[in-house]
C-alpha positions as CSV (number, residue, x, y, z in Angstrom):
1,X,0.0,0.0,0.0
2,X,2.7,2.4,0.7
3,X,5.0,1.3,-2.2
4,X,1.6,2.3,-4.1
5,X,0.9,5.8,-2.8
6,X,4.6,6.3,-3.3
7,X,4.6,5.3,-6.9
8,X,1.4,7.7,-7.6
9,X,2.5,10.4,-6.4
10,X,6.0,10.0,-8.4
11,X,4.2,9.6,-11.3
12,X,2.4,12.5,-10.7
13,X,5.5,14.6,-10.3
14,X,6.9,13.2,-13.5
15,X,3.6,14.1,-15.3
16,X,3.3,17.4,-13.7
17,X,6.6,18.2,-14.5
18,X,6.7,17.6,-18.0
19,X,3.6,19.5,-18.2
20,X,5.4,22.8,-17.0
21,X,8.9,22.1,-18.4
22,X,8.2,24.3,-21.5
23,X,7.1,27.1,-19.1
24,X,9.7,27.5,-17.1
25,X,12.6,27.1,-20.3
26,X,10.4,29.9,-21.2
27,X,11.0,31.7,-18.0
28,X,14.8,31.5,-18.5
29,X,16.9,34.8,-18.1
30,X,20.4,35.7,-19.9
31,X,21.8,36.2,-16.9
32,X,22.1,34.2,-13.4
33,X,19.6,35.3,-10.3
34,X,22.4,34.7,-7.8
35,X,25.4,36.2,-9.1
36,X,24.3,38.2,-12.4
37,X,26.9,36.4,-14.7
38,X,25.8,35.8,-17.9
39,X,26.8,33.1,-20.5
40,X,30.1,34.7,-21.5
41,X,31.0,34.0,-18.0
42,X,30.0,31.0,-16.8
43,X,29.5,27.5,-19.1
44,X,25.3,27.2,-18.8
45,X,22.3,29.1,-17.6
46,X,19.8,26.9,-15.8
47,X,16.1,27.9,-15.7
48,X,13.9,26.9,-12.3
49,X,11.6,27.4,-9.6
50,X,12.4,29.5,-6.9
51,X,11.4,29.2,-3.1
52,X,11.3,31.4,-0.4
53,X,13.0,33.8,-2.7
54,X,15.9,31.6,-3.7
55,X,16.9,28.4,-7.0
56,X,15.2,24.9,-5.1
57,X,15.7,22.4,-7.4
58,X,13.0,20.7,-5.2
59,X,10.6,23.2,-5.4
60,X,8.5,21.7,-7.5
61,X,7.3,19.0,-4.8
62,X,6.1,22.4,-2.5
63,X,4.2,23.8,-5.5
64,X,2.6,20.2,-6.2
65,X,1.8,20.2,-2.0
66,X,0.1,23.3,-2.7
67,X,-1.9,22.2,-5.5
68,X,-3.2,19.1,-3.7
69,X,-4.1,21.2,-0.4
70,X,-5.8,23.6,-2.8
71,X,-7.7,21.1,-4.8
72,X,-7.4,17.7,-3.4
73,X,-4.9,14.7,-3.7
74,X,-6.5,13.0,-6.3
75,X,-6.7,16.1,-8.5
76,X,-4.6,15.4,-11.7
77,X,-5.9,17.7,-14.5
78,X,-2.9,19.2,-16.3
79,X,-4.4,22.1,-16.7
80,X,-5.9,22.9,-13.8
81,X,-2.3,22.4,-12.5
82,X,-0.9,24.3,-15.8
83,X,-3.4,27.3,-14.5
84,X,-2.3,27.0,-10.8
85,X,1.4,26.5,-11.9
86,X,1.4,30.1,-13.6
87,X,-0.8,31.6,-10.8
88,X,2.0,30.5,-7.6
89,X,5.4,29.3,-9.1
90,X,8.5,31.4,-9.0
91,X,11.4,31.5,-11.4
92,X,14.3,31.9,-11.5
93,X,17.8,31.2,-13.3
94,X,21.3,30.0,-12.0
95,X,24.2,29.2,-13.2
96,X,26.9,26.5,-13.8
97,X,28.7,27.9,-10.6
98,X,26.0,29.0,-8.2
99,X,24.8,25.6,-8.7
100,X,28.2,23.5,-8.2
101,X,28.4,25.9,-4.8
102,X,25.2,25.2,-3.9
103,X,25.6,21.2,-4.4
104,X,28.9,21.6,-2.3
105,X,27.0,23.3,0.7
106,X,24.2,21.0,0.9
107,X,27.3,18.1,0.8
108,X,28.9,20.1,3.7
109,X,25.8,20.3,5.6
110,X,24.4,16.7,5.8
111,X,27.8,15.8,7.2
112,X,27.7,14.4,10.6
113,X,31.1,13.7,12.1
114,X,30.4,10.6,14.4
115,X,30.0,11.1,18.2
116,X,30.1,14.7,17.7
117,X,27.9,16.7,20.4
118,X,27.7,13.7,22.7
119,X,29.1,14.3,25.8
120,X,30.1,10.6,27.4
121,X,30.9,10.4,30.9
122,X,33.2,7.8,32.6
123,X,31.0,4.9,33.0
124,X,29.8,5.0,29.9
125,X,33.0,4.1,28.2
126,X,33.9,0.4,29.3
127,X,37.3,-2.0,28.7
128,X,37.6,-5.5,27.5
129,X,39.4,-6.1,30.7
130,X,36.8,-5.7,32.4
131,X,35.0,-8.2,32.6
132,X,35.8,-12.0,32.4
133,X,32.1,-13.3,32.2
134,X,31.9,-11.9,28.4
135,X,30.8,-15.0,26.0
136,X,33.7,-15.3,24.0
137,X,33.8,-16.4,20.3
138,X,36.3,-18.4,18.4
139,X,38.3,-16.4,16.3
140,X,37.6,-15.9,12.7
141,X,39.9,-16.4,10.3
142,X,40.0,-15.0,6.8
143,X,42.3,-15.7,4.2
144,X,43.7,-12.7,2.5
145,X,43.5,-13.8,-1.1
146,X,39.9,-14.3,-0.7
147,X,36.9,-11.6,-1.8
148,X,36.4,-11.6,2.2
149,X,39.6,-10.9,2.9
150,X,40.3,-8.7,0.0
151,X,37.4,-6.3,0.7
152,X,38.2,-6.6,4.9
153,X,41.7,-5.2,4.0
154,X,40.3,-2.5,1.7
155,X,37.8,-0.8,4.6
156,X,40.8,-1.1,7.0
157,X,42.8,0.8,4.6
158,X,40.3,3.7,4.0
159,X,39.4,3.7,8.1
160,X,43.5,4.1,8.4
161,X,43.6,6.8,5.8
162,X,40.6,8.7,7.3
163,X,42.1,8.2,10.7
164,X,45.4,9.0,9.7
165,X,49.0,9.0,11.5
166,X,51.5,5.8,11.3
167,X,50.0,1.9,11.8
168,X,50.1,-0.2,13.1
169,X,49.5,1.8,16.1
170,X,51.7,0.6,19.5
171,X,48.5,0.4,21.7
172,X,47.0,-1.9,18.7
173,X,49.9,-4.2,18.9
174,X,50.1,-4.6,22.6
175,X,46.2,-4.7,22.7
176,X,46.5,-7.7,20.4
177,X,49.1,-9.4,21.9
178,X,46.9,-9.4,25.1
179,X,43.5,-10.9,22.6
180,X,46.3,-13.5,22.0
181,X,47.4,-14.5,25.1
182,X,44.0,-14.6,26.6
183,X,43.1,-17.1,23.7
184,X,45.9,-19.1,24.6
185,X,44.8,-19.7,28.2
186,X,41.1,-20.6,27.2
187,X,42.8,-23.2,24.6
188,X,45.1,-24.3,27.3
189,X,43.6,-27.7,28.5
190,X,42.2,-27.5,32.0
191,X,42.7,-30.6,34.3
192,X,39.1,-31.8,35.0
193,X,38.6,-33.8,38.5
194,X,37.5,-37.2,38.7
């Protein structure tokens, strides 16, 4: 049911779209909105809505919001949405720049560096030496040549290259020299009492 309300209403926006593509390359300026280049400075002029006074490549989805809280959801009559299209949309042209800055905003916006803004406090942050009463596992073990161990040694490289600095890391090595001696003791045999 949802993957059918979903595939209306993008057909909708596909058909509404085309409808009003011809009247807004109509709309289209010699010059950019933003920045007032023209086409002997920049590579292309881009015609398109405008909201709240700005290019919105999405704004086509608030216009066809409009229309259905004007009319109704169900309402798809070209040109009653033609009519209402010219009555409420806003132009407006950009060019080949403003819209390469305006991608690399939005990129630099949605990023969300992990852990940042929470505030941890010391018992939230445990050890692995701990606690003995963990359930421990066997250990895994890949082989390098395969697509497993290929594609393991290909995230570890792009963690170590976001993390940066020298590896292996001293703490890493000791750390894993204590995973291996603990695995030694629990493979050691244990003398059972009859």
């Amino acid at each position: 049911l949802i993957a059918q309300i979903w595939l209306q209403k993008a057909r909708k926006r596909r058909v509404f779209t085309q409808a009003i593509a011809a009247i807004i390359e109509k709309r289209k300026e010699n010059h950019c909105s933003s920045c007032s280049r023209t086409l002997g400075t920049c590579k292309t002029l881009t015609a398109g809505l405008a909201w709240n006074g700005s290019f919105d490549p999405y704004a086509i989805d608030s216009l066809i919001k409009l229309f259905e809280d004007n009319y109704s959801p169900g309402e798809s009559s070209p040109s009653l949405w033609k009519a209402f299209f010219r009555e409420n949309a806003r132009y407006s042209t950009i060019c080949n720049v403003c819209l390469d800055q305006m991608e690399q905003q939005k990129l630099h916006k949605n990023v969300r560096h992990v852990g940042a803004g929470v505030v941890t406090r010391p018992g939230d942050i445990s050890s692995d030496d701990e606690s003995d009463d963990q359930v421990l596992f066997d250990p895994v073990i890949v082989e390098r040549s395969s697509d497993e161990g290929r594609m393991m040694k290909k995230w570890l490289k792009a963690a170590r290259v976001k993390v940066g600095g020298n590896f292996p890391r001293k703490s890493a090595m000791e750390q894993t020299d204590r995973y291996l001696d603990r695995m030694k003791l629990r493979r050691k045999p244990t003398k059972k009492a009859i």
